[in-house]
C-alpha positions in Angstrom: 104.8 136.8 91.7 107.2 133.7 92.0 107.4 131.3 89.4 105.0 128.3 90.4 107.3 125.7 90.6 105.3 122.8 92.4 103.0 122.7 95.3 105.4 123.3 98.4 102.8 123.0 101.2 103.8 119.5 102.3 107.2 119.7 101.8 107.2 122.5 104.3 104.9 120.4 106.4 107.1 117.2 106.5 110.0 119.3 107.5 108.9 121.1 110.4 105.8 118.7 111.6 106.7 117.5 115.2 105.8 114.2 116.4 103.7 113.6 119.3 105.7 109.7 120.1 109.2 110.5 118.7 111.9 108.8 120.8 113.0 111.0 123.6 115.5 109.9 126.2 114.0 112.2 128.6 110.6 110.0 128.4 109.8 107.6 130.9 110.6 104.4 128.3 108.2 102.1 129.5 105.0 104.1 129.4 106.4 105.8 126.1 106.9 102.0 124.6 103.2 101.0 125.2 102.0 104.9 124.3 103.8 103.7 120.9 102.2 100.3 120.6 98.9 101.2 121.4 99.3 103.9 118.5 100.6 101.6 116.4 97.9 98.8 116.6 95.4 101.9 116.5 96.9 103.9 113.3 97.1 99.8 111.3 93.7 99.5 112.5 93.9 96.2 113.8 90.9 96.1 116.1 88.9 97.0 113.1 90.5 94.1 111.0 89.9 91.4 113.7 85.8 92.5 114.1 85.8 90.6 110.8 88.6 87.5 112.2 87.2 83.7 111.5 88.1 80.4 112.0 91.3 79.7 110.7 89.8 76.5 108.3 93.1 75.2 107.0 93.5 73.4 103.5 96.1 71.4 102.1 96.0 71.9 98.7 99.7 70.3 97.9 102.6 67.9 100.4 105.4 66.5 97.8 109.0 65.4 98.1 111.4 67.5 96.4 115.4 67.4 96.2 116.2 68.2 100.0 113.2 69.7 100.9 109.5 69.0 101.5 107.0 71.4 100.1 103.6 71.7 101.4 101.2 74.5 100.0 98.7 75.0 101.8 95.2 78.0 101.9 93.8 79.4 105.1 91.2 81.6 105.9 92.7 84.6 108.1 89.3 86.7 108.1 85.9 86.5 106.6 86.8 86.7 102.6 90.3 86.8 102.8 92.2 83.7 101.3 95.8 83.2 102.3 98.1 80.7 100.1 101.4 79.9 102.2 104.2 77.6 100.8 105.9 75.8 103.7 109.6 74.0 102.9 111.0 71.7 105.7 114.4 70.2 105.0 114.7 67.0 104.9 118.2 66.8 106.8 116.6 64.7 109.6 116.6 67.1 112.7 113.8 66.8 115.1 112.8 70.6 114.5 114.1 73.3 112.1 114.0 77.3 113.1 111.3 78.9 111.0 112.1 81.7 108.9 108.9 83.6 107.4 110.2 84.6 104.0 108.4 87.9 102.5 108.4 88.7 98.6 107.4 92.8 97.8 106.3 93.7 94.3 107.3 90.8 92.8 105.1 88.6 90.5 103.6 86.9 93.8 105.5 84.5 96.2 105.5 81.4 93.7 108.9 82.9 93.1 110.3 82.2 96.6 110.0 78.4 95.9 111.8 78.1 92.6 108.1 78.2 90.2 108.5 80.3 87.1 105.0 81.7 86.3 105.7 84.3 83.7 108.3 85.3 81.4 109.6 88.0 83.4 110.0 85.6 86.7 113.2 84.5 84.8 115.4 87.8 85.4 114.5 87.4 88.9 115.9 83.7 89.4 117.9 82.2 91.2 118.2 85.3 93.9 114.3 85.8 94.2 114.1 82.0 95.6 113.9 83.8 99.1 112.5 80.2 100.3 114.8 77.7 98.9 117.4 80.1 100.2 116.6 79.8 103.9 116.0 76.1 103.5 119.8 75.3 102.2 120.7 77.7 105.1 119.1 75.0 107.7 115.7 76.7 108.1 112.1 75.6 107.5 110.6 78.0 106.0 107.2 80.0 105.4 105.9 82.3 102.3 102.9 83.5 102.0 100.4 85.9 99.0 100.7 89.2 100.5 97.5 91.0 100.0 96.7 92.7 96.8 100.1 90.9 95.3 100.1 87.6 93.0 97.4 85.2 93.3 95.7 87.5 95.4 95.5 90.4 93.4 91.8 92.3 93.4 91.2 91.5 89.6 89.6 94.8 89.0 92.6 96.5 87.6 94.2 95.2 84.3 97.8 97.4 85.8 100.0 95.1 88.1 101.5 98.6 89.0 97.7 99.3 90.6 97.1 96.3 92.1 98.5 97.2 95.5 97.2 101.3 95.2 93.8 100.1 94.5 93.4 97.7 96.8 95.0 100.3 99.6 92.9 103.0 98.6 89.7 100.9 99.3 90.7 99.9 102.7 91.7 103.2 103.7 87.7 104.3 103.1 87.1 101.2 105.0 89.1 102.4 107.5 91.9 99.9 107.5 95.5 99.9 106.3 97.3 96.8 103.6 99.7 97.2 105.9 97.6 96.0 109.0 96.1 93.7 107.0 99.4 92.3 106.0 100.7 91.8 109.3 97.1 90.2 110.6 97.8 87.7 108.1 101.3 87.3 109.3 99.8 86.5 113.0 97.1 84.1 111.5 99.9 82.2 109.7 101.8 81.8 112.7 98.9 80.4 114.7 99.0 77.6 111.8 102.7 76.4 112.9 101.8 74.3 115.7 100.2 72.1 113.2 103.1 71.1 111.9 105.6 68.8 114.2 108.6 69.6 112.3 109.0 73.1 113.2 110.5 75.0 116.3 107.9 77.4 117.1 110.5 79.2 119.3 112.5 80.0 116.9 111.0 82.5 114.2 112.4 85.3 112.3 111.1 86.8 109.5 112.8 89.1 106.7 111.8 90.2 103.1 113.2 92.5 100.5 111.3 96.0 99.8 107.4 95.9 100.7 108.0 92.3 101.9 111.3 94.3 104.7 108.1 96.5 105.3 105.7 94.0 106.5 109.0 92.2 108.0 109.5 94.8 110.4 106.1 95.9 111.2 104.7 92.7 111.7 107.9 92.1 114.1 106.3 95.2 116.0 102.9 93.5 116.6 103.8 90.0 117.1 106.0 89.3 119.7 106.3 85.7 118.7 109.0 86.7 115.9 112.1 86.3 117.5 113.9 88.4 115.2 113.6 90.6 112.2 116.0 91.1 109.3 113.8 93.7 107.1 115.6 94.6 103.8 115.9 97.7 101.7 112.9 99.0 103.6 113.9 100.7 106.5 114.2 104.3 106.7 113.0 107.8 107.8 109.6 108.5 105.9 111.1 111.9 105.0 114.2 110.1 103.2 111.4 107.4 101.6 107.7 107.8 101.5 107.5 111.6 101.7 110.0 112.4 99.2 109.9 109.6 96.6 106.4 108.0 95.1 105.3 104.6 96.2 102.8 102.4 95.8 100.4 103.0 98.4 100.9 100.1 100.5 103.3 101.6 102.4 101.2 104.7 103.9 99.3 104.7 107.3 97.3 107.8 107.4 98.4 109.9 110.5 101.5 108.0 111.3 103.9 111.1 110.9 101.8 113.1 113.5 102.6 110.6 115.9 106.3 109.0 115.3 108.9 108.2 112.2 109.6 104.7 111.5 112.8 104.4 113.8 110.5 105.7 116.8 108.3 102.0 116.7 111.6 100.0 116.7 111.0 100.1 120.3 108.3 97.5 120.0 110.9 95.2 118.4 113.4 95.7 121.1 114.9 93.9 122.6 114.6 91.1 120.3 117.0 91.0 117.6 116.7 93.6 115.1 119.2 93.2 111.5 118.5 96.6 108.8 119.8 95.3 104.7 119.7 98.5 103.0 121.2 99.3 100.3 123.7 102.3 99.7 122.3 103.1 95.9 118.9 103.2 96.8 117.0 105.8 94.8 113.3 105.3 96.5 114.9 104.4 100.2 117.6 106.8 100.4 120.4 106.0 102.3 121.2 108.8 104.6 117.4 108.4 105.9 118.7 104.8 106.4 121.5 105.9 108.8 120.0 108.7 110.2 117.1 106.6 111.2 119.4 103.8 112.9 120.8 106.2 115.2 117.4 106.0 116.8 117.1 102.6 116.7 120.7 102.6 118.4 119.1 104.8 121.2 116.5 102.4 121.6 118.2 99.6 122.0 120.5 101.2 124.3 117.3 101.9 126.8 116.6 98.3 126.5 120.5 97.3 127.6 120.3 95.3 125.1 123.2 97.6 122.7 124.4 94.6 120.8 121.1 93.4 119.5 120.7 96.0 116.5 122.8 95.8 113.3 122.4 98.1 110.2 124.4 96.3 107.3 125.4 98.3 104.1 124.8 96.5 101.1 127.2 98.0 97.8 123.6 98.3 95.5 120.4 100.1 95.3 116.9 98.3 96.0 118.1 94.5 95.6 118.2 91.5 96.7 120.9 90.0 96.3 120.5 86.5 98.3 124.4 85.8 99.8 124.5 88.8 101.8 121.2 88.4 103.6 121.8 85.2 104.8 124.8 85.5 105.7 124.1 88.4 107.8 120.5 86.6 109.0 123.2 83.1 110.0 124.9 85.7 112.0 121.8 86.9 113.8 120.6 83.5 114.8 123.8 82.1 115.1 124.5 84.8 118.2 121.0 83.6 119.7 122.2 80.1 119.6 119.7 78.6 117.4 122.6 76.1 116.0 123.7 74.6 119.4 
């Protein structure tokens, strides 16, 4: 008898499972595309979330003056029980509007950090380049963070492990039959429905881009809300058999059944044709790098269909699963620079 070595079963299974939506070129695109997005919204269980969807009941908990920017922190309600606290920084450079860039932390201490506010002792390694929101404002943008679910100030409080906050509160709504990751991106679409409220932003012009689990929720709430006008997901986007399927992660990042129906390049179709820009960097030991490329030649593909060629870029950061600030901006400018956002 062999030597037991390790349970191969889904190993085997994640190498020869076929997908019943992978990109084909042979499919008829435009009936494939909505086979995919009705697949998608099913598998995040959205229609479940929004049977529990309530007003929106709005609080503004903070609106002060700081140096170049206005910062207003406000709490909404995106369904029954679930409490939302959202910075929002406005420039105070004196145009009319500013773009609107939704800035996404991922297993960080909680989105305090994008607006400069040191909680904890161990914010301080992750300053200045975890100040994903001061960052887009000095680049010209308003800009909008908000507690992801399970993370920070929103964290279930029946764990005492910050490593379990995000497994346990997965866990629970997969035997609810929801996903973190659908309710992430709900809460993305709630958020949005708050900008009108606020005169000072250009609610033509969003994009939205986060390092990690916030690149996650970047590009699958791109995929479910077509208000985003471009997505710039970072060290987060590749093949789940290069990622999720060969490395362990926190469970936040699984949607049960997904790899019967597609890989993660095979919904970049519901982003198309709006601008799509993949950070990722080379290093990465939990994203690996080859799943990285191999999954952009899909996305390629895709955007190909669309005629729309240009619109994709995968960048190549020189690091592992960082953030580094400079480089995403400067590759985000470029995006919305090419849509003409600074005319």
């Amino acid at each position: 008898m062999k030597e037991i070595i390790g349970d191969l079963c889904h190993d085997g299974l994640v190498k020869t499972m076929e997908h019943a939506l992978a990109f084909d070129e042979k499919r008829d695109y435009a009936e494939w595309k909505e086979q995919v997005r009705e697949k998608l919204s099913e598998l995040l269980r959205i229609k479940q979330i929004e049977k529990n969807a309530c007003p929106l009941n709005m609080e503004i908990e903070e609106d002060i003056t700081l140096d170049g920017y206005r910062r207003i922190r406000f709490v909404f309600e995106s369904e029954k029980g679930a409490f939302v606290p959202c910075y929002l920084c406005i420039p105070d450079t004196g145009k009319e509007k500013y773009p609107v860039a939704i800035t996404l932390q991922g297993h960080s201490s909680g989105f305090h950090n994008s607006v400069g506010i040191k909680k904890y002792e161990k914010d301080e390694s992750y300053h200045p380049r975890g100040q994903f929101a001061l960052q887009a404002v000095k680049n010209g943008y308003a800009t909008l963070s908000l507690e992801l679910r399970a993370i920070g100030e929103r964290k279930t409080g029946r764990t005492n492990a910050d490593i379990l906050m995000c497994a346990y509160h997965s866990l629970r709504a997969f035997e609810l039959g929801r996903t973190t990751i659908g309710e992430r991106c709900w809460d993305v679409s709630r958020a949005i429905d708050l900008l009108s409220n606020f005169k000072e932003l250009d609610t033509d012009k969003i994009l939205i881009t986060g390092n990690s689990g916030g690149g996650t929720l970047s590009y699958y709430a791109t995929c479910m809300d077509e208000r985003i006008k471009c997505s710039a997901p970072s060290c987060a986007f590749c093949t789940f058999e290069e990622s999720i399927l060969m490395v362990y992660h926190c469970a936040c990042n699984y949607i049960p059944d997904i790899y019967k129906w597609f890989e993660m390049q095979d919904v970049a179709c519901l982003i198309a044709p709006r601008p799509l820009t993949i950070m990722n960097g080379k290093l990465d030991a939990v994203f690996l790098y080859s799943g990285t490329q191999k999954g952009y030649e899909t996305v390629k593909k895709i955007y190909e269909k669309e005629g729309v060629a240009d619109n994709c870029r995968l960048v190549e950061k020189d690091m592992g699963h960082y953030w580094e600030g400079n480089i995403e901006w400067e590759e985000i400018n470029k995006m919305t620079t090419k849509m003409g956002w600074w005319k």
